[in-house]
N, C-alpha and C positions, 0 to 999 in steps of 0.2 A: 803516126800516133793512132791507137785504136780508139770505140770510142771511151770504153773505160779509163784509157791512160788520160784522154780527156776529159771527164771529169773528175778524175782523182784529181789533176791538178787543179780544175777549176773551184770543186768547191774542198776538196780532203779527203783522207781515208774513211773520212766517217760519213759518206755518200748517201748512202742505203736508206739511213732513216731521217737527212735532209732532204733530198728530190722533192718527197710528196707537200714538204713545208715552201718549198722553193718555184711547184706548181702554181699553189696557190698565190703564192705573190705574185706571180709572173700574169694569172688570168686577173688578179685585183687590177695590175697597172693598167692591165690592156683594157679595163672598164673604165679606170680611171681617165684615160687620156682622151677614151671617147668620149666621155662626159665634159673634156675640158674641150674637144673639137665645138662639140657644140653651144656650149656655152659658149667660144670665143665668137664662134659664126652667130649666133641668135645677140651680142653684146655690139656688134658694129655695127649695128641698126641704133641703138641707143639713144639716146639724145637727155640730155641733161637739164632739168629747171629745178626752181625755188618749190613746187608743187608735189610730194610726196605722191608715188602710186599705191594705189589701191590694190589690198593682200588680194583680188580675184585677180590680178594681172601675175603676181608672184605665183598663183595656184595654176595658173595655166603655164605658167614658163614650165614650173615642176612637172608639172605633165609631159609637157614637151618635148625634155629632157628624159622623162621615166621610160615614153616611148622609143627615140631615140636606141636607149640602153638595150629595148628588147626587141628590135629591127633587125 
Protein backbone atom coordinates (compact mmCIF):
# COMPACT_ATOMS: atom_id res chain seq x y z
CA UNK A 1 0.00 0.00 0.00
CA UNK A 2 1.54 3.44 -1.02
CA UNK A 3 1.18 6.16 1.11
CA UNK A 4 -1.59 7.66 -0.79
CA UNK A 5 -3.61 4.38 -0.95
CA UNK A 6 -3.13 4.96 2.75
CA UNK A 7 -4.74 7.73 3.38
CA UNK A 8 -7.30 7.56 0.77
CA UNK A 9 -8.53 4.96 2.89
CA UNK A 10 -7.92 6.33 6.13
CA UNK A 11 -9.65 9.53 5.78
CA UNK A 12 -11.37 9.54 1.72
CA UNK A 13 -11.07 10.75 -1.60
CA UNK A 14 -11.51 14.10 -0.28
CA UNK A 15 -7.88 14.01 1.31
CA UNK A 16 -6.32 17.21 -0.06
CA UNK A 17 -8.40 19.78 1.78
CA UNK A 18 -8.77 17.50 5.21
CA UNK A 19 -4.93 16.87 6.22
CA UNK A 20 -4.35 20.46 7.06
CA UNK A 21 -7.85 20.35 9.43
CA UNK A 22 -6.67 16.83 10.67
CA UNK A 23 -3.03 18.54 11.59
CA UNK A 24 -4.41 20.64 13.48
CA UNK A 25 -6.29 18.38 15.61
CA UNK A 26 -3.71 15.98 15.76
CA UNK A 27 -1.20 19.03 17.46
CA UNK A 28 -4.49 20.21 19.77
CA UNK A 29 -4.48 16.47 21.29
CA UNK A 30 -0.82 16.35 21.67
CA UNK A 31 -1.14 19.83 23.87
CA UNK A 32 -3.92 18.54 25.28
CA UNK A 33 -2.70 15.28 26.80
CA UNK A 34 0.25 17.16 28.09
CA UNK A 35 -1.71 19.40 29.87
CA UNK A 36 -3.65 16.46 31.40
CA UNK A 37 0.05 14.75 32.30
CA UNK A 38 0.56 17.43 34.29
CA UNK A 39 -2.18 18.22 35.80
CA UNK A 40 -2.69 14.42 36.69
CA UNK A 41 1.17 14.47 38.29
CA UNK A 42 0.79 18.25 40.03
CA UNK A 43 -3.28 16.46 41.45
CA UNK A 44 -1.39 13.45 43.50
CA UNK A 45 -0.05 15.65 45.79
CA UNK A 46 -3.43 16.94 46.57
CA UNK A 47 -4.98 16.65 49.77
CA UNK A 48 -8.47 17.35 50.54
CA UNK A 49 -10.12 19.62 53.63
CA UNK A 50 -13.31 21.55 54.72
CA UNK A 51 -10.98 24.92 53.95
CA UNK A 52 -11.26 26.41 50.47
CA UNK A 53 -7.86 27.54 48.74
CA UNK A 54 -6.78 30.71 47.98
CA UNK A 55 -7.27 31.92 43.92
CA UNK A 56 -3.12 32.78 44.27
CA UNK A 57 -2.65 28.98 44.70
CA UNK A 58 -5.07 28.35 41.57
CA UNK A 59 -2.85 31.41 39.80
CA UNK A 60 0.32 29.61 40.41
CA UNK A 61 -1.04 25.98 39.32
CA UNK A 62 -2.07 28.03 35.82
CA UNK A 63 1.33 29.14 35.55
CA UNK A 64 2.56 25.86 36.08
CA UNK A 65 0.87 24.31 33.80
CA UNK A 66 1.11 27.43 31.08
CA UNK A 67 4.93 26.60 31.47
CA UNK A 68 4.83 23.11 31.34
CA UNK A 69 2.94 23.76 27.69
CA UNK A 70 5.78 25.76 26.37
CA UNK A 71 8.84 23.43 27.70
Amino acid sequence: MTPKEFVVELIGEEWEGTLPSLLVHIQRSLEDAHRYRTVRDFAKKLTFNEHPRERSEFDAFDDLVDAQGNG
